[in-house]
Structure formats: structure tokens, C-alpha cells
BALOBA-1460 file (C-alpha; in Angstrom, 3 decimals):
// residues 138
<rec num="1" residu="x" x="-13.556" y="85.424" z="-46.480"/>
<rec num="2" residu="x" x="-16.928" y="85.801" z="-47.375"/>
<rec num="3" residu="x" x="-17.931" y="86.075" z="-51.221"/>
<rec num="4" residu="x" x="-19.130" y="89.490" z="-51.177"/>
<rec num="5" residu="x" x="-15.645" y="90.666" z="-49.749"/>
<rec num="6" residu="x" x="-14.395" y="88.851" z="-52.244"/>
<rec num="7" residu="x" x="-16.277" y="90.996" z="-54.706"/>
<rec num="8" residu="x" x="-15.804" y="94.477" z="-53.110"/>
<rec num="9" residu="x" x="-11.478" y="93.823" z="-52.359"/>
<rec num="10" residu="x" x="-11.937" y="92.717" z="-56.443"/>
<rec num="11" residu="x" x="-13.861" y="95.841" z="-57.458"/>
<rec num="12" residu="x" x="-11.792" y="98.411" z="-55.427"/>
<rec num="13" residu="x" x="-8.270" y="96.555" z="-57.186"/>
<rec num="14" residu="x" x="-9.608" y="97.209" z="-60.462"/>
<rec num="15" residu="x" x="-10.776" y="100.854" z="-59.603"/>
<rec num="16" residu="x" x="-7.552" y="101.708" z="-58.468"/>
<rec num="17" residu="x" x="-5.733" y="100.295" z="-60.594"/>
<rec num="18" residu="x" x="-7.020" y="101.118" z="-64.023"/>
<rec num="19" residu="x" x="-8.345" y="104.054" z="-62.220"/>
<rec num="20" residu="x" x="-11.602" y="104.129" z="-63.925"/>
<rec num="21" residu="x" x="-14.076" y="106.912" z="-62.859"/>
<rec num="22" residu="x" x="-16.435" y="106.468" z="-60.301"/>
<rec num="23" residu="x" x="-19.584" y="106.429" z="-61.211"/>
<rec num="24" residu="x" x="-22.032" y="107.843" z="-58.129"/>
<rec num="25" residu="x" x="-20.201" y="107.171" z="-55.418"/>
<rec num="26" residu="x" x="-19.967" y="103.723" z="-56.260"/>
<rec num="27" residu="x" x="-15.889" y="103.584" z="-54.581"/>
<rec num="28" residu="x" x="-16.651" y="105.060" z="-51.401"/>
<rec num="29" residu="x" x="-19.267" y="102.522" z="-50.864"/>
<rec num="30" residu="x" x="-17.328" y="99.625" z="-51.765"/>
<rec num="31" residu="x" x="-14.951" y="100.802" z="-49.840"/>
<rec num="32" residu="x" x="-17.363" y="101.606" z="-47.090"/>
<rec num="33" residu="x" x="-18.699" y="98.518" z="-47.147"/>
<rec num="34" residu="x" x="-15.784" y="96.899" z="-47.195"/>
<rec num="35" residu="x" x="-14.300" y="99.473" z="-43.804"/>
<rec num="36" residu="x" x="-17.902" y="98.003" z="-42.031"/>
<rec num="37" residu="x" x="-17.781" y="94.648" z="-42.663"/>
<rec num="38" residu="x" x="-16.886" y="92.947" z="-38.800"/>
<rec num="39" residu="x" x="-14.720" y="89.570" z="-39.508"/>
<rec num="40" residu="x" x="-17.039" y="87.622" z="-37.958"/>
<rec num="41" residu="x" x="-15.436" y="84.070" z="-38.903"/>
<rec num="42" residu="x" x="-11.875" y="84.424" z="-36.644"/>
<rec num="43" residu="x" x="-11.511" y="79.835" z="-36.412"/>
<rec num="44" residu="x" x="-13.573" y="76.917" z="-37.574"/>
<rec num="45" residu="x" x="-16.453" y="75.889" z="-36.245"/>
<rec num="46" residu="x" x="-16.959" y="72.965" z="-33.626"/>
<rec num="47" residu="x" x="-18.899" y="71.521" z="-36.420"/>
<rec num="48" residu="x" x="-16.000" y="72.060" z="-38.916"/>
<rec num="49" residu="x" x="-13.415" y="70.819" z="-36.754"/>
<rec num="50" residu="x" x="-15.789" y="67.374" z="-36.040"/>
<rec num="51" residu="x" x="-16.240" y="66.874" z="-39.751"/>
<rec num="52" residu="x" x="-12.794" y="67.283" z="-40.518"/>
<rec num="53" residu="x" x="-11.592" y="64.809" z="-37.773"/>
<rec num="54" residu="x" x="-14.354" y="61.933" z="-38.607"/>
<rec num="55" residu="x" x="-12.936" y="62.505" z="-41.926"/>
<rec num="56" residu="x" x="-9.295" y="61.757" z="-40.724"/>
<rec num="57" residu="x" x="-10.391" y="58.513" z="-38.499"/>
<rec num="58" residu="x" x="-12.159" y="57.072" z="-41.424"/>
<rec num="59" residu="x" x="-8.852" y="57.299" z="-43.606"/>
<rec num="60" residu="x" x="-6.847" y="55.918" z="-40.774"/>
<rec num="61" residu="x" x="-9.163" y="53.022" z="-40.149"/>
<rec num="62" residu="x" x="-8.850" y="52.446" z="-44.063"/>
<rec num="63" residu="x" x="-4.944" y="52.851" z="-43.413"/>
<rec num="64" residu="x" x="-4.333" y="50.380" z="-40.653"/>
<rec num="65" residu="x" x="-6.936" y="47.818" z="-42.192"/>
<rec num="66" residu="x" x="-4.999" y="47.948" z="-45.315"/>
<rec num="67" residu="x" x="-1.673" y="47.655" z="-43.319"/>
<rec num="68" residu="x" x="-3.495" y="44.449" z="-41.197"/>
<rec num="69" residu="x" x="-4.346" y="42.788" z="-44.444"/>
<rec num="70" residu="x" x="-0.855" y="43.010" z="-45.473"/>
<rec num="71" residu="x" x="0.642" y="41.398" z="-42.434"/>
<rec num="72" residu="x" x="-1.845" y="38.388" z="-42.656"/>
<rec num="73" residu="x" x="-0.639" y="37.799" z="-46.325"/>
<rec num="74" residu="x" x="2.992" y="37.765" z="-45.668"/>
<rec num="75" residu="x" x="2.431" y="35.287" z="-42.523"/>
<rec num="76" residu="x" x="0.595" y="33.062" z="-44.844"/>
<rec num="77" residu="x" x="2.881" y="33.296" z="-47.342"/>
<rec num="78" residu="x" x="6.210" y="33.126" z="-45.064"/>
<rec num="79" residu="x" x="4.120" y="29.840" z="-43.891"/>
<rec num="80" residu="x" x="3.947" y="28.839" z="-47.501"/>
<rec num="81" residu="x" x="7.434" y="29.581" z="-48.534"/>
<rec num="82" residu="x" x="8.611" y="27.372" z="-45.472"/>
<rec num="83" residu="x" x="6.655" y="24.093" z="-46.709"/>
<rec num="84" residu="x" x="7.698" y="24.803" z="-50.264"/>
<rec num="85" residu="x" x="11.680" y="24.997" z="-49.171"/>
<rec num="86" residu="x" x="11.295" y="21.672" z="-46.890"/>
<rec num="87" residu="x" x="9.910" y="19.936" z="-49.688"/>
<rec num="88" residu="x" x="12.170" y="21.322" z="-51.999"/>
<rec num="89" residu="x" x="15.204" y="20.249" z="-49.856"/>
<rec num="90" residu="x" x="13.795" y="16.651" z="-49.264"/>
<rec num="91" residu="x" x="13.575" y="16.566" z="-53.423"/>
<rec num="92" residu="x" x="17.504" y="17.227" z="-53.521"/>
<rec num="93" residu="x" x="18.158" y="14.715" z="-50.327"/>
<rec num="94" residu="x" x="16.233" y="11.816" z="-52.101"/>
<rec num="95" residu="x" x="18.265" y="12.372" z="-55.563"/>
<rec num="96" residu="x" x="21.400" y="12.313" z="-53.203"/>
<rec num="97" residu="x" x="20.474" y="9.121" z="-51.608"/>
<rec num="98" residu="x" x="18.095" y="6.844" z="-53.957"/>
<rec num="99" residu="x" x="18.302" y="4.493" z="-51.769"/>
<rec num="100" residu="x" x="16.355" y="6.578" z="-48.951"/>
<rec num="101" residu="x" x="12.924" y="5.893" z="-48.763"/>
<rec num="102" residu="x" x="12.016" y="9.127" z="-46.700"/>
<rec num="103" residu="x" x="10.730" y="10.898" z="-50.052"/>
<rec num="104" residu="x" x="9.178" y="8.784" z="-53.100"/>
<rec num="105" residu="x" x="10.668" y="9.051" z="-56.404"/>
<rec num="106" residu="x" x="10.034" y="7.896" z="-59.695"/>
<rec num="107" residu="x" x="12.449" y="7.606" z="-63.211"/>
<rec num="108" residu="x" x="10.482" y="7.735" z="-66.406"/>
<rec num="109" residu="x" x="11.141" y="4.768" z="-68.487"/>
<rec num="110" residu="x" x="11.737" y="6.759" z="-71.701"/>
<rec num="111" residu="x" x="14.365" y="8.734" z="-71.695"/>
<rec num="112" residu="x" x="13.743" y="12.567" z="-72.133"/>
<rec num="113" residu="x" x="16.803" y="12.768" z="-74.696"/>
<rec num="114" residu="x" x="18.629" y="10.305" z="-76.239"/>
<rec num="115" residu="x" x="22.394" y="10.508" z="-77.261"/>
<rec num="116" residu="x" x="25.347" y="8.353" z="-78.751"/>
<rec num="117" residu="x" x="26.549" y="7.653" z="-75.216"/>
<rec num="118" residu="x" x="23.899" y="8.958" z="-72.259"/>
<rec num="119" residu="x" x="20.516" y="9.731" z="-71.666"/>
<rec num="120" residu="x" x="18.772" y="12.517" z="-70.104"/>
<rec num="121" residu="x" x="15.953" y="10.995" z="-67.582"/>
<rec num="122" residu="x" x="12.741" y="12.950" z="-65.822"/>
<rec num="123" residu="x" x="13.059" y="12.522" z="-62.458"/>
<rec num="124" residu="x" x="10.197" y="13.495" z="-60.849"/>
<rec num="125" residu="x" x="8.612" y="13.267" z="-57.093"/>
<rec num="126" residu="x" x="5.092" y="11.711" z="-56.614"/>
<rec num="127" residu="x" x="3.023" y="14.312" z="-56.675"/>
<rec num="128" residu="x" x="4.650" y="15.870" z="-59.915"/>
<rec num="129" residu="x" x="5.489" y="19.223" z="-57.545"/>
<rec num="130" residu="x" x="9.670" y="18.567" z="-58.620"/>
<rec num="131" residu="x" x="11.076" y="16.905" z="-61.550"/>
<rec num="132" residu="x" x="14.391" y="17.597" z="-62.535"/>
<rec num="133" residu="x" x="16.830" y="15.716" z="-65.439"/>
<rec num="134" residu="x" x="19.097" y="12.936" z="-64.601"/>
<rec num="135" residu="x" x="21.967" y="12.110" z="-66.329"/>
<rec num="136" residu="x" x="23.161" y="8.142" z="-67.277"/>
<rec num="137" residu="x" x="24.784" y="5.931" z="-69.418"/>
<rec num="138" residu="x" x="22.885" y="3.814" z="-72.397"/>
């Protein structure tokens, strides 16, 4: 709807309603102009309807990019979350079996805490990734 419809459907509401006198003519050609004026615009335009789709492709390039990014992070960190747990089990194997030598561990020679009876001990792997406390007797 054009701007100047806009205006003349406006004027002719306010006329009517508030019924305010009509000052030469000026209803009957508002209303006139408004009886004349063809409805030229029925649909959008081919350009319209191009804008608005390049408009929709760029979001759902933005979309799926966004969505590809996403996948590549949880691969990488599924990938990461795998070596963490294997190294994290080996950890709990070797402080099963001491005597293993599959995965290196080392006792600190002071004690973490010291008590009456026992001592807590920082067990720890090589690298310093896993340490955890060991209990034993003074």
C-alpha cells in the first residue's frame, strides 16, 4: 500500500469519524482519489523475491558452517576424551600392580601427611598428568 493511500484511507477515517466538516470538497476528493487509485502492486517483484532468497542462502550457509564447526570440535574432543580415559585407566592399573612396568610411577619421599601410625604418600605418574594419595604404614 502505497503512502499516499495510506494518507487518504487515514484522512477519510478521521472525517468520518469525528465527522468534521468538509472544507471544499476536500472528502469527495479523497475519496475520489482514493475510488481511482488502480492497485498496481498485486505480488513482489522478481527483484524482491531474488533479494529475499540471497538473503535466506546467506543465513543458511552461516547455519550449516556453524553446525560443521561444531561437529569438527566434538570429533576432536571425543578423540581427546578417548586418550585422556586410556591414560587414566593405565594410572589405576599401575597402582593395582606396582610391580608392572607398562606405566612409570613415582612415590614422593616425603610423605604428604604424617600421622601417629600411617602416612599419606603423592603418587604421581611421570609426566605429573595423575597423582593421587597412597596410604602406608610408618
Amino acid at each position: 500500500m502505497s503512502c499516499y493511500r495510506v494518507v487518504a484511507l487515514t484522512l477519510m477515517l478521521l472525517i468520518n469519524k469525528f465527522n468534521f466538516m468538509d472544507y471544499g470538497g476536500m472528502f469527495n476528493k479523497i475519496k475520489s482519489f482514493h475510488l481511482n487509485v488502480r492497485d498496481e502492486k498485486q505480488g513482489f517483484t522478481l527483484l524482491e523475491v531474488l533479494v529475499a532468497v540471497t538473503i535466506l542462502g546467506l543465513a543458511y550457509v552461516a547455519i550449516l558452517q556453524n553446525f560443521s564447526v561444531s561437529t569438527r570440535n566434538i570429533i576432536r574432543l571425543e578423540k581427546n576424551m578417548t586418550s585422556v580415559l586410556e591414560r587414566s585407566i593405565a594410572f589405576d592399573q599401575a597402582l593395582m600392580d606396582p610391580e608392572s612396568e607398562e606405566y612409570d610411577i613415582a612415590e614422593s619421599e616425603t610423605p604428604f601427611l604424617e600421622g601417629l601410625l600411617f602416612n599419606l604418600v603423592v603418587i604421581s605418574d611421570k609426566q605429573g598428568d595423575y597423582s593421587t594419595l597412597k596410604l602406608s604404614r610408618r
